[in-house]
N, C-alpha and C positions, 0 to 999 in steps of 0.2 A: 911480698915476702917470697925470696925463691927456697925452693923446697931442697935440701941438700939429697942426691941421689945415692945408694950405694952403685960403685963403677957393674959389678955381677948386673944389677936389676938393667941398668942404660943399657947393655948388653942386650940384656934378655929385649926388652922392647925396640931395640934395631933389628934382630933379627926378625922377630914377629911382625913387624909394619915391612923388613923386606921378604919374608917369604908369603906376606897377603899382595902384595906388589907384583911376586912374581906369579903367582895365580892367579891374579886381575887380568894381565897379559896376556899370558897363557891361554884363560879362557877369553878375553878378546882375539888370540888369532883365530882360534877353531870357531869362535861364532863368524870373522869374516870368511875364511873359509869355506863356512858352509854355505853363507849371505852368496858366495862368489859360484859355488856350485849350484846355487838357483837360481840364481839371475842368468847364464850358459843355455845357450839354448840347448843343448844336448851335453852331457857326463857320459863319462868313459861306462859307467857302472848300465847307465840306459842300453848301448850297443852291444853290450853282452848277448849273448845268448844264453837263459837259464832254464834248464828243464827239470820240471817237476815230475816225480812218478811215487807212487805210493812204498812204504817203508814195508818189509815182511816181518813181522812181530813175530817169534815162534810160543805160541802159545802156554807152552811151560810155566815163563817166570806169571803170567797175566791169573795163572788160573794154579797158585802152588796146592791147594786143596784136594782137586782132579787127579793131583799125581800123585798123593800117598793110599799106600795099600793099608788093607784092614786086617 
């Protein structure tokens, strides 16, 4: 027995089955992509040069307590 559809609902469930479609893809390119930047012997991001050095906090916001008068 085929089930009579309202045309609104076939609607709604094309869309749905293509925008899980397009986010199967989607997230298949980026996992090859990623597959593809570790299998490389060397990424552009490796070559960088990155320098770390410590952040100056100013003590203020860390300690609002310190800073009200009595």
């Amino acid at each position: 027995m085929r089930r009579v559809l309202d045309p609104a609902i076939d609607l709604l469930e094309f869309d749905t089955a293509a925008e899980l479609l397009y986010r199967f893809v989607d997230d298949l390119h980026a996992y090859t992509l990623t597959y593809a930047s570790l299998a490389a012997p060397s990424h552009e991001r490796e070559r960088r040069i990155t320098r770390y050095g410590p952040e100056d906090q100013p003590a203020g916001p860390a300690f609002p307590a310190c800073a009200r008068s009595s």
